[in-house]
MIBA-62738 format. One line per 8 residues: for each residue x, y, z of C-alpha. Coordinates in nm, 3 decimals, padded with zeros to 5 digits. Layout:
<recs>
X,Y,Z  ... $
</recs>
This chain:
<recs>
00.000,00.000,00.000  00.122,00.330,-00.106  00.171,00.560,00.239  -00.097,00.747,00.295  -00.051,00.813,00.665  -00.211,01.158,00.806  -00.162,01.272,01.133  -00.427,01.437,01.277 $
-00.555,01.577,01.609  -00.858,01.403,01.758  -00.986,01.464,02.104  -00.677,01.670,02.174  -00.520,01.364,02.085  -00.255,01.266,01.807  -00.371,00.993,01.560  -00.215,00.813,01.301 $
-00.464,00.755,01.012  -00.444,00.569,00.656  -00.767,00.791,00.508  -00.963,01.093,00.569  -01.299,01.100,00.409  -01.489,01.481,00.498  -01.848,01.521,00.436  -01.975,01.886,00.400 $
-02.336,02.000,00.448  -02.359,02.156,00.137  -02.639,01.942,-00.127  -02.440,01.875,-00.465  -02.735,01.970,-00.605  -02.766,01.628,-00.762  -03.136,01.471,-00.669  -03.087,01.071,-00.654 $
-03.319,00.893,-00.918  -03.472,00.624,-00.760  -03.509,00.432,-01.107  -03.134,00.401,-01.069  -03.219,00.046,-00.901  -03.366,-00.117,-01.202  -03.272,-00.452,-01.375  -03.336,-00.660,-01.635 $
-03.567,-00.934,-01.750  -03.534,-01.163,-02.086  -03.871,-01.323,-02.222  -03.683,-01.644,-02.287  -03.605,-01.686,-01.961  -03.989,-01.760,-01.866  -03.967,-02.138,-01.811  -03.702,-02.073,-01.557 $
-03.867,-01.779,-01.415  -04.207,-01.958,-01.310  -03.984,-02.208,-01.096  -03.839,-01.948,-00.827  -04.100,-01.666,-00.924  -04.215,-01.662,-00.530  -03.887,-01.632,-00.389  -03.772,-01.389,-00.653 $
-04.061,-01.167,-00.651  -04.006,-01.138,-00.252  -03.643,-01.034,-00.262  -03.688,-00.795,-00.539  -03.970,-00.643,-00.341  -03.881,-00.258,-00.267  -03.532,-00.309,-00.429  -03.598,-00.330,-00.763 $
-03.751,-00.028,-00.908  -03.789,-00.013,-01.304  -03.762,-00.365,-01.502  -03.650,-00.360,-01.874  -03.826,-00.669,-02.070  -03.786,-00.846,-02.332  -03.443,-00.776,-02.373  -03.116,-00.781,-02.495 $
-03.098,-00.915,-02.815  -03.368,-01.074,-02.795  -03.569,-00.759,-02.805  -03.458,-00.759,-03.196  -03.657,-01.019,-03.274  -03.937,-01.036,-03.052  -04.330,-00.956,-03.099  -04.550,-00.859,-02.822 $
-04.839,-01.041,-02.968  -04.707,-01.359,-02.912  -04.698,-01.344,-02.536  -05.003,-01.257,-02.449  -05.372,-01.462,-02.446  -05.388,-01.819,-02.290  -05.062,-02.016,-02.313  -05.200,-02.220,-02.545 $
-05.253,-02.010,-02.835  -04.887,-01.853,-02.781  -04.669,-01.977,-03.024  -04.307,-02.093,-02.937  -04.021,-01.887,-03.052  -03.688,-02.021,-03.224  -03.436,-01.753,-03.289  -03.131,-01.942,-03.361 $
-03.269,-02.119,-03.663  -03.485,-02.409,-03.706  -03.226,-02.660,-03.538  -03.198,-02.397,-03.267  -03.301,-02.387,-02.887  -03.738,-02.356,-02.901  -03.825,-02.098,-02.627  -04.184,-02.036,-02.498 $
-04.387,-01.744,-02.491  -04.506,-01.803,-02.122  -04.355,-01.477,-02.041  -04.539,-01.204,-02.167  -04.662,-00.822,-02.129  -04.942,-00.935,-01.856  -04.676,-01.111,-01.655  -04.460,-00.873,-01.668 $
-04.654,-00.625,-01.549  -04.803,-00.839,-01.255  -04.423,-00.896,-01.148  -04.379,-00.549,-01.162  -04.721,-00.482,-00.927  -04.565,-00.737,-00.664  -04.221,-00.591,-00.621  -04.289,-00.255,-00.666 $
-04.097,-00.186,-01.055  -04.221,00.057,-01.327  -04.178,-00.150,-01.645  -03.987,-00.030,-01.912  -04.084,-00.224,-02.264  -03.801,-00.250,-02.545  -03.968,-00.250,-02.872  -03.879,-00.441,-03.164 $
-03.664,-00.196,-03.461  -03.479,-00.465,-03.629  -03.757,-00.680,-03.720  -04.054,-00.472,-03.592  -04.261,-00.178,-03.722  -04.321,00.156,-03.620  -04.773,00.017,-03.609  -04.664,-00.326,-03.410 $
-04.495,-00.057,-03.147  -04.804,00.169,-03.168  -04.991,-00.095,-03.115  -04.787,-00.249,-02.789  -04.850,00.107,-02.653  -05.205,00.102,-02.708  -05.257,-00.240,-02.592  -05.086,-00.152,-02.289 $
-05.227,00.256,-02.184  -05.543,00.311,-02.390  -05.879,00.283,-02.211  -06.072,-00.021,-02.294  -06.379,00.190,-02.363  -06.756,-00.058,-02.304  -06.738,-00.275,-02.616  -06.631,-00.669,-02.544 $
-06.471,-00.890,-02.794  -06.560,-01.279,-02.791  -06.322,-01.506,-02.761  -06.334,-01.623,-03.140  -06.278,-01.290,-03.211  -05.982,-01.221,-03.012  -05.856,-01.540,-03.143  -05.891,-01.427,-03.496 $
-05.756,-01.167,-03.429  -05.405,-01.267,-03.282  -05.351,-01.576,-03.488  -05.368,-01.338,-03.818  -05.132,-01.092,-03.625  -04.931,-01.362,-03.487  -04.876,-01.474,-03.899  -04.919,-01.201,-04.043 $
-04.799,-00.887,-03.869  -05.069,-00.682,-04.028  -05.116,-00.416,-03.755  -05.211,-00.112,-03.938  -05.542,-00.356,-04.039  -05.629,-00.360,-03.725  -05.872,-00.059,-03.549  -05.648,00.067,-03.276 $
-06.004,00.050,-03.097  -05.919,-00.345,-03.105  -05.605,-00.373,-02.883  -05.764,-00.215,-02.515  -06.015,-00.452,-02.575  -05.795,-00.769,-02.603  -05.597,-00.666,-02.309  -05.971,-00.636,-02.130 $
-06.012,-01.021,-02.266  -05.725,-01.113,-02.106  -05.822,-01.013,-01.793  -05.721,-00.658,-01.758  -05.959,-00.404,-01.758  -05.737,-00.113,-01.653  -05.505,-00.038,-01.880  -05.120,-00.071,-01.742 $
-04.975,00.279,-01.811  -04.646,00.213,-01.881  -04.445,00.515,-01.894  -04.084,00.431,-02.041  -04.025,00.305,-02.364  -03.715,00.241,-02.565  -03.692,00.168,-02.908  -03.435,-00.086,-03.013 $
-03.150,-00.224,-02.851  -02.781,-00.134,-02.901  -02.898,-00.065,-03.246  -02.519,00.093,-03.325  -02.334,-00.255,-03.264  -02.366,-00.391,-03.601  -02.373,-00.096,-03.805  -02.042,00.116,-03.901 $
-02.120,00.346,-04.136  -02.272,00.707,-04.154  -02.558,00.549,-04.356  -02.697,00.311,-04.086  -02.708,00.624,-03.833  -02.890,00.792,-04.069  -03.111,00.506,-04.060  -03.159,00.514,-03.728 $
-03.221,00.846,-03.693  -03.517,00.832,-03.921  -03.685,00.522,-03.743  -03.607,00.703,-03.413  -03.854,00.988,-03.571  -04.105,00.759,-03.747  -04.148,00.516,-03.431  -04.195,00.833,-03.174 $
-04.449,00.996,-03.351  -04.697,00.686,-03.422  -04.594,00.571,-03.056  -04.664,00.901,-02.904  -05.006,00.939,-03.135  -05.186,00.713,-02.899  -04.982,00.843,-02.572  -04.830,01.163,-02.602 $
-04.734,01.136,-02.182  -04.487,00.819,-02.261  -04.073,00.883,-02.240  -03.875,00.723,-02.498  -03.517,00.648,-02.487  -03.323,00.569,-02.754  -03.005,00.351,-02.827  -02.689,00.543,-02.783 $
-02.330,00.449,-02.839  -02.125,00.519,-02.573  -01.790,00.385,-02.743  -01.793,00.575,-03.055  -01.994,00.896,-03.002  -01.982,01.014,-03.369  -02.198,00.730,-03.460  -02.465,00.893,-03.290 $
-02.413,01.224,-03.460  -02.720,01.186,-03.730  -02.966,01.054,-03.395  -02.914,01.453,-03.235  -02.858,01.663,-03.507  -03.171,01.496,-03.700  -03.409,01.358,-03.426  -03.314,01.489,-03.085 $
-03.620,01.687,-02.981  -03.809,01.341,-03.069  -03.704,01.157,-02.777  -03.663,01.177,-02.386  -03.362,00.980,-02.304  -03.098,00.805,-02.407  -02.977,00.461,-02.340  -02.633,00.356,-02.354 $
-02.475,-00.031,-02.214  -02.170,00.028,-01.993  -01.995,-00.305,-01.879  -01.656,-00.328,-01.691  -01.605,-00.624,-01.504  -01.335,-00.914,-01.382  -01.220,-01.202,-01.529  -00.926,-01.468,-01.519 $
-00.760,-01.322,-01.823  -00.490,-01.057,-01.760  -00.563,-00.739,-01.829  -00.589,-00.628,-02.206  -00.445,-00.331,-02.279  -00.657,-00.090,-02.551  -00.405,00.145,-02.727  -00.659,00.426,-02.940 $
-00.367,00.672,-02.972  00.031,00.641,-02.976  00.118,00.575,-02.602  00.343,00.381,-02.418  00.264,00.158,-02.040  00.603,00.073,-01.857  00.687,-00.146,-01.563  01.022,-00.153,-01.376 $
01.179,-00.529,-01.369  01.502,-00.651,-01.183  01.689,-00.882,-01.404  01.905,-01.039,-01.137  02.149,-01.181,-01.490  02.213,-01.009,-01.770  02.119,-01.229,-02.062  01.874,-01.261,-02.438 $
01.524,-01.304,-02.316  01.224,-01.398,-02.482  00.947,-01.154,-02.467  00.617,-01.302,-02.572  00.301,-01.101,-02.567  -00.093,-01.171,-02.744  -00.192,-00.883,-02.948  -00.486,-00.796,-03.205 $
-00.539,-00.425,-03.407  -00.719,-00.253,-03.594  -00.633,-00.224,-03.974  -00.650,00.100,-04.138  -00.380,00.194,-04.394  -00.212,-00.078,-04.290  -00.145,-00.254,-03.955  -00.069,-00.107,-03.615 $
00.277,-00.139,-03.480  00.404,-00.265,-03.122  00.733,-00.116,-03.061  00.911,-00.210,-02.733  01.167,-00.051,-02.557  01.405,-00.094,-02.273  01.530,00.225,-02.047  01.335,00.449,-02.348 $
01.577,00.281,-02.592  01.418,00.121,-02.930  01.464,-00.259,-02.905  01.248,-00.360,-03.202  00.910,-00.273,-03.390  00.644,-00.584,-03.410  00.371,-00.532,-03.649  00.036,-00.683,-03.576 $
-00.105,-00.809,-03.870  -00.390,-01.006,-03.716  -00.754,-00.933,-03.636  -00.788,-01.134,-03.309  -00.553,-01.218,-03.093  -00.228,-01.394,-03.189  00.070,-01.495,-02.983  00.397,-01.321,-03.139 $
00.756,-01.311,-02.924  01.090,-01.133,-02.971  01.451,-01.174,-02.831  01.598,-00.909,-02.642  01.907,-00.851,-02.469  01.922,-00.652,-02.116  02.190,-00.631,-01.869  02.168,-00.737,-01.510 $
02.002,-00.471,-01.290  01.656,-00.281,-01.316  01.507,-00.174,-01.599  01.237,-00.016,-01.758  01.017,-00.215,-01.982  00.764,-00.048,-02.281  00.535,-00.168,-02.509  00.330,00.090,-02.657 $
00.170,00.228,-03.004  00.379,00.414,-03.231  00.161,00.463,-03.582  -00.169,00.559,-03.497  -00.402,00.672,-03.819  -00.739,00.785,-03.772  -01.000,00.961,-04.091  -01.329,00.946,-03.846 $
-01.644,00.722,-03.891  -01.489,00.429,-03.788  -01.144,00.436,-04.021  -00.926,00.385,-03.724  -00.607,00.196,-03.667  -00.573,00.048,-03.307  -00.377,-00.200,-03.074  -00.490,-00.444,-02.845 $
-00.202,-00.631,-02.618  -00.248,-00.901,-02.336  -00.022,-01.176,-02.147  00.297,-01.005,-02.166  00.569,-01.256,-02.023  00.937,-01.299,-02.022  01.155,-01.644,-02.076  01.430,-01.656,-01.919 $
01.537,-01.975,-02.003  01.379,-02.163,-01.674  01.061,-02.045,-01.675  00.805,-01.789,-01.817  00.737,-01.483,-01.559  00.462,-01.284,-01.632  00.515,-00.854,-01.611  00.223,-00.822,-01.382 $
00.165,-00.899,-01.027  -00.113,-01.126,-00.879  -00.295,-00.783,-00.820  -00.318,-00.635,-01.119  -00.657,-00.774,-01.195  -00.803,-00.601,-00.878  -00.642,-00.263,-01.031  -00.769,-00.348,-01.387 $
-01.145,-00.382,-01.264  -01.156,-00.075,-01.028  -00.991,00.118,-01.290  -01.300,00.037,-01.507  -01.482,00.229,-01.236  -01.250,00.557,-01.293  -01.268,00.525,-01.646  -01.628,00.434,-01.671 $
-01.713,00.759,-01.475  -01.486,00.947,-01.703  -01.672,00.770,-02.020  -02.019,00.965,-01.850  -01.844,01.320,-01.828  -01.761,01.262,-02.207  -02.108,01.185,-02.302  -02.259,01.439,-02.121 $
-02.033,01.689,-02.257  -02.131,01.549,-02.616  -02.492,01.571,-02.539  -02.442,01.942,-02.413  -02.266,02.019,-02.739  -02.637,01.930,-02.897  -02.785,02.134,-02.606  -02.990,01.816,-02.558 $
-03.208,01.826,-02.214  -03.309,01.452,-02.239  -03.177,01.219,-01.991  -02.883,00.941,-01.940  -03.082,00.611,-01.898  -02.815,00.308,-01.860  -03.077,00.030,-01.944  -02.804,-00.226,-01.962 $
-02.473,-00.242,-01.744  -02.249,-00.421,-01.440  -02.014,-00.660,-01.444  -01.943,-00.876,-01.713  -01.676,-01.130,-01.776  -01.451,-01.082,-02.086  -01.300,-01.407,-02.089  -01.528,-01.533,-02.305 $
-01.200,-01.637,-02.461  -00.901,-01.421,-02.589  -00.929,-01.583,-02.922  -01.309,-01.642,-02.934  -01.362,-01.987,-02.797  -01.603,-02.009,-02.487  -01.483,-02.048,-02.114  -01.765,-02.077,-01.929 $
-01.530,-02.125,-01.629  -01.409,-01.795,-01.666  -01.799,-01.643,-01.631  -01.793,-01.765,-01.202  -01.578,-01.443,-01.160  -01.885,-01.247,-01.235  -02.089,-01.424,-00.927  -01.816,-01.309,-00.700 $
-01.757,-01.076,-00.425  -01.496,-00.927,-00.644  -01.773,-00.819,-00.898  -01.999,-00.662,-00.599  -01.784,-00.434,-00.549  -01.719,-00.319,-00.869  -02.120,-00.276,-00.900  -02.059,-00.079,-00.649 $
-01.835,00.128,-00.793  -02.043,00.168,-01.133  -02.335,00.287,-00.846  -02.150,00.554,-00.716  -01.991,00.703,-01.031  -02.398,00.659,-01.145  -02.492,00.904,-00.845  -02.237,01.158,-00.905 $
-02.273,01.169,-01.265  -02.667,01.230,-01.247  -02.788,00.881,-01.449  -03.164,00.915,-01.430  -03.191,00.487,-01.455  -02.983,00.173,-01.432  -03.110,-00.163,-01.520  -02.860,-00.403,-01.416 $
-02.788,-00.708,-01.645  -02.970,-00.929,-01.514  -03.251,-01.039,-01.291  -03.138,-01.412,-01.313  -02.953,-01.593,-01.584  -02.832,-01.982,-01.653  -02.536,-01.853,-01.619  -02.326,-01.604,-01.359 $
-02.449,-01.270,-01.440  -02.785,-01.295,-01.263  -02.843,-01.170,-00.895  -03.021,-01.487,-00.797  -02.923,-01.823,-00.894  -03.157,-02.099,-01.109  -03.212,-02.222,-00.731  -03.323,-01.869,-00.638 $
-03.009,-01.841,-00.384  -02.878,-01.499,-00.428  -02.506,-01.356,-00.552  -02.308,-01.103,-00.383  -02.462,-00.848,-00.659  -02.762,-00.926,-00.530  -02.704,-00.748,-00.185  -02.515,-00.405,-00.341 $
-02.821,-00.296,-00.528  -02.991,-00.401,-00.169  -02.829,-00.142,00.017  -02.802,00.093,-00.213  -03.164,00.076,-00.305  -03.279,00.060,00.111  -03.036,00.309,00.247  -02.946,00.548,-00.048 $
-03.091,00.942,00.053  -03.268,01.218,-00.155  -02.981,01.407,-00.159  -02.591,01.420,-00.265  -02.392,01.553,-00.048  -02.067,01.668,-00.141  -01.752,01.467,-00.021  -01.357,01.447,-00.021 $
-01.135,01.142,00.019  -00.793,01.144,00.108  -00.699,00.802,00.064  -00.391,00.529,-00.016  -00.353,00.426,-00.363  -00.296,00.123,-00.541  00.056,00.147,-00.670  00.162,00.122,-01.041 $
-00.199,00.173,-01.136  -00.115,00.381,-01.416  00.102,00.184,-01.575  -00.111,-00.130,-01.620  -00.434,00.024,-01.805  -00.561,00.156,-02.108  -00.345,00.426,-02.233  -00.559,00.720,-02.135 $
-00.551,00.651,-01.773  -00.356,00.833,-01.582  -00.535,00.955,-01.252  -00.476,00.827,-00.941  -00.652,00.486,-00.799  -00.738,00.522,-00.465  -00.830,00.223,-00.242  -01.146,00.387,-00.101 $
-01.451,00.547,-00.294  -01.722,00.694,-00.090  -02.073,00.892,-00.173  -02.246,01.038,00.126  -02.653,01.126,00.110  -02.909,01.281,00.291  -03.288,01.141,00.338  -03.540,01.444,00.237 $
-03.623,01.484,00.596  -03.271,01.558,00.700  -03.271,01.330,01.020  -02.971,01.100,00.859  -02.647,01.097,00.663  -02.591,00.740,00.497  -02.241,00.652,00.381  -02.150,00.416,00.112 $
-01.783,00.318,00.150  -01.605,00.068,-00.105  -01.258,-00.049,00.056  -01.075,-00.213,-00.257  -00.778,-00.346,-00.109  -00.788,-00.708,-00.152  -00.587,-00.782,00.165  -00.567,-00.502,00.403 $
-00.810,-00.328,00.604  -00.795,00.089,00.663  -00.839,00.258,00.941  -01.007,00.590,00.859  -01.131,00.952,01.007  -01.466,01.053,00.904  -01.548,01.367,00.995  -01.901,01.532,00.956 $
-01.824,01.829,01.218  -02.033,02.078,01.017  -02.360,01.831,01.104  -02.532,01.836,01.451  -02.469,01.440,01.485  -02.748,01.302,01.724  -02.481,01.121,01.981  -02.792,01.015,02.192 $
-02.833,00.739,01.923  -02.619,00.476,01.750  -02.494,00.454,01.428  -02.599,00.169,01.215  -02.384,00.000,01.025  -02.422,-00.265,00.721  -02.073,-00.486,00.570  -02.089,-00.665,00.319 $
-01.850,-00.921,00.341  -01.724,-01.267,00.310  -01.668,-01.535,00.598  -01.513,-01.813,00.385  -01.173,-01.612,00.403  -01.118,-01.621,00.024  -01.175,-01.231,-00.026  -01.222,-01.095,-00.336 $
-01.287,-01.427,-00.476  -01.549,-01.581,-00.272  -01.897,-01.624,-00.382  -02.270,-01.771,-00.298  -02.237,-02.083,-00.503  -02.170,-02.351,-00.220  -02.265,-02.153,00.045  -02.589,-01.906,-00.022 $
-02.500,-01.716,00.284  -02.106,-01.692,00.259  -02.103,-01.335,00.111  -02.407,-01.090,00.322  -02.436,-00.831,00.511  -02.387,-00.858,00.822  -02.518,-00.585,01.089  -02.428,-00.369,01.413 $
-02.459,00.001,01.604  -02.122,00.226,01.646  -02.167,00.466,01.954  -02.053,00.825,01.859  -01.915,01.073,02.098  -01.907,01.348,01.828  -01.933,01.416,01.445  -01.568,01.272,01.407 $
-01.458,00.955,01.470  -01.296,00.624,01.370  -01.377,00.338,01.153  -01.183,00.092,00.985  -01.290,-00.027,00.670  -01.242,-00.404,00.631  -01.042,-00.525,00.364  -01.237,-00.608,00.013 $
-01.575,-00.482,00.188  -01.842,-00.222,00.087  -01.975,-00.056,00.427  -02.319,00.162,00.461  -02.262,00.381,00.784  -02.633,00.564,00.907  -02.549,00.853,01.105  -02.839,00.977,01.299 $
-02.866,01.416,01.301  -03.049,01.647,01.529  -03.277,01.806,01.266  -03.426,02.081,01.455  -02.998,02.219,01.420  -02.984,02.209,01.057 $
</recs>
């Protein structure tokens, strides 16, 4: 740990502490959404869902508070008139070609909602761009918030009905009078108001060119004024790329004032693969190695780029002196290795990019590098410690934060006063396989306590930066990225969004840390990073009523615990009653890598009061831990 020692007086008193983290009683003037506790729920997943729908639907209860549906992908290629009516006359779905995977429809718009009635969610319904209409969406929306009027419809007419939708996808046949009236057949009357709508999702992955933005754009236009002709009050986000903002240039300058928000995917996450470093511009990353014999090495390193012009090149030098150029003339990742001679002693080691070209709309020449290791004849020693995957993923929470300033600042540049919806994001695994196969062994590090905190990371940068909703990715899952299990045993993930979304305030408060530092961060990250990484990230927040502050505290260290001062002098701390406090931890002893999966309760929360003599005093933050710390105030004072 990087010293970070301050020595402060406390009680007339001299104490030696590793952090400082001061809360002022100023407001930030940032309001805290409480749609920023959302998640996500995939149609296909119905089967499974019906199996732990009790226990599900009572954990999510007051914790999850907006839930996106169908999808995901599967949102491209799904229509809402196929899940809904008896099971029976719902046809099965098979996306993945007719020797693909059949899924069922048993999952549909009236579950959804009824899920969403029991746990307390506002929906928020992904319609269909790819292989959808602008009517079919019109329709979904007046299906779901139009007034079902007196008229009834038989049941052989409602069956008509739907089985020539259901073949035909003739919507704009069909009087819009019709669809209230089915949803009244199905058993409800009322109509569902759904507020938030998004059309499409991550619309921008597959398409490169100016022309497909274009595209976009005009469906954006086209699908917001039918959907809003039958409910002007509805909010509709849009897909946004948050990698490569000029792609969404034609969506603002040609249909901003159309929609209400916009709705970009942001994934960081851990994995068992080193850490990849992304090289958009000509940049070097060093590391200091002892060679304790002077010798020829092999230096062997897995690289990728991006061809433009010609291929990127990996040039690698030793004490800033050129050793040799590589050039990376593959598409996915490749193993190359050099010889190189250094003398006994310490030296600096760098691999970086040295012929960047870039012409805009995606004609871009980049380099991608992973698994650097030396040979020294006896063995292979990789360049980066055992920690460097902890740094890696908490980095993704600087640079992540960093990615929402630049977005922001883009969408100011369009004077757009729309919102930042984040209707996919967490932690994701990106060992999916370095050169494409699958490893689903490398997907457990997402069900770890590891990946907790890096959720909470992604909420607190969320807070700060103003993001109006976060659906996490997802609900549940046959694999690791779910918050409960197939058995309906929760993951670490599971309790984050918990506290955040029980003990989160009204109200930002402004902060500042003072805090130890994970050393050599800089050099082992994307080329762009070069900010400090401090081992403790903190929001504090104030309930509407101003009776209590509630601290969030990450402590990132993956071994050591830090003793910290908090001080909230300017508040009127009520010392006539306890603090409460809430860890999230792990009892199995394996830290940042233990998780639920043999033992549900090995990573929770576990519970107790801190007595306070004053509005400073001491905690100390466990190692690998995220810690919620209620401070009770004398209101009457503020």
């Amino acid at each position: 740990m990087k010293s970070g020692i301050k020595k402060i007086i406390f009680n007339m008193r001299y104490y030696i502490f590793s952090a400082v983290i001061v809360v002022s009683p100023l407001s930030s003037g940032t309001k805290i959404s409480n749609l920023l506790f959302g998640n996500n729920l995939e149609h296909v997943e119905g089967d499974e869902f019906y199996k732990i729908e009790k226990r599900i639907t009572k954990l999510s209860k007051g914790i999850v508070s907006v839930l996106r549906f169908p999808g995901g992908e599967f949102s491209d290629m799904y229509s809402w008139v196929n899940g809904i009516g008896p099971i029976s006359w719902r046809p099965p779905a098979r996306y993945y070609g007719p020797q693909g995977p059949v899924f069922s429809h048993s999952l549909g718009t009236h579950e959804v909602i009824e899920f969403c009635k029991h746990i307390g969610a506002e929906p928020l319904f992904t319609v269909n761009v790819k292989t959808g209409t602008p009517e079919e969406a019109r329709c979904w929306v007046q299906y779901c918030n139009a007034e079902a009027g007196e008229e009834r419809l038989n049941i052989q007419e409602v069956k008509n009905i739907l089985d020539t939708l259901q073949m035909k996808k003739n919507f704009p046949e069909i009087p819009l009078s019709y669809f209230p009236l089915i949803r009244s057949f199905n058993g409800a009357r009322e109509p569902f108001r759904v507020k938030f709508w998004e059309i499409g999702n991550e619309v921008y992955w597959h398409q490169e060119d100016e022309d497909d933005s274009i595209d976009y754009a005009s469906k954006v236009i086209e699908y917001t004024q039918q959907m809003k002709s039958v409910n002007k009050d509805i909010l509709i986000g849009v897909s946004f790329d948050a990698r490569k903002l000029h792609w969404n240039d034609s969506l603002m300058k040609k249909a901003k004032d159309f929609f209400d928000f916009i709705c970009i995917h942001l994934y960081g996450g851990p994995g068992s693969s080193p850490p990849i470093h992304r090289f958009y511009s000509n940049k070097f990353i060093s590391k200091e190695i002892t060679f304790e014999k002077g010798g020829f090495f092999d230096l062997f390193f897995d690289a990728y780029g991006d061809e433009f012009l010609g291929y990127p090149i990996l040039e690698v030098r030793l004490d800033n002196t050129l050793v040799t150029q590589v050039k990376i003339n593959s598409k996915r990742f490749k193993r190359y290795s050099v010889k190189i001679q250094v003398p006994s002693g310490r030296h600096k080691l760098s691999l970086g990019f040295v012929n960047d070209l870039c012409a805009g709309k995606n004609k871009d020449r980049n380099l991608y590098f992973t698994n650097v290791t030396i040979d020294d004849g006896e063995k292979k020693k990789p360049i980066f410690d055992s920690n460097d995957e902890y740094r890696i993923l908490f980095i993704d929470n600087i640079t992540m934060e960093n990615q929402l300033r630049e977005i922001k600042n883009y969408l100011s540049n369009y004077n757009f006063k729309g919102k930042i919806a984040v209707t996919e994001g967490g932690s994701v695994c990106y060992g999916s396989g370095l050169y494409g196969e699958y490893n689903f062994e490398q997907g457990k590090h997402i069900g770890r306590l590891k990946s907790a905190l890096f959720v909470a990371g992604v909420l607190n940068s969320f807070i700060r930066e103003n993001v109006w909703m976060y659906n996490f990715w997802n609900l549940f899952t046959t694999g690791y990225a779910g918050l409960f299990r197939l058995d309906g045993h929760v993951r670490p993930d599971y309790y984050v969004l918990k506290l955040y979304a029980d003990h989160v305030g009204d109200d930002l408060l402004n902060v500042s840390i003072d805090s130890p530092i994970f050393e050599d961060a800089h050099y082992i990250q994307m080329s762009d990073f070069n900010y400090d990484l401090p081992y403790l990230d903190a929001i504090a927040t104030i309930d509407e009523k101003r009776m209590k502050i509630s601290l969030m505290v990450i402590s990132r260290h993956p071994q050591e615990g830090i003793e910290c001062l908090i001080d909230l002098n300017k508040f009127n701390v009520n010392t006539n009653k306890e603090a409460r406090v809430r860890v999230l931890l792990d009892r199995d002893g394996k830290g940042m890598e233990a998780d639920n999966e043999i033992d549900p309760h090995n990573v929770e929360i576990k519970e107790s009061h801190l007595k306070l003599d004053s509005g400073k005093f001491k905690y100390n933050f466990s190692a690998h831990s995220l810690t919620n710390i209620e401070i009770p105030l004398v209101k009457e004072d503020l």
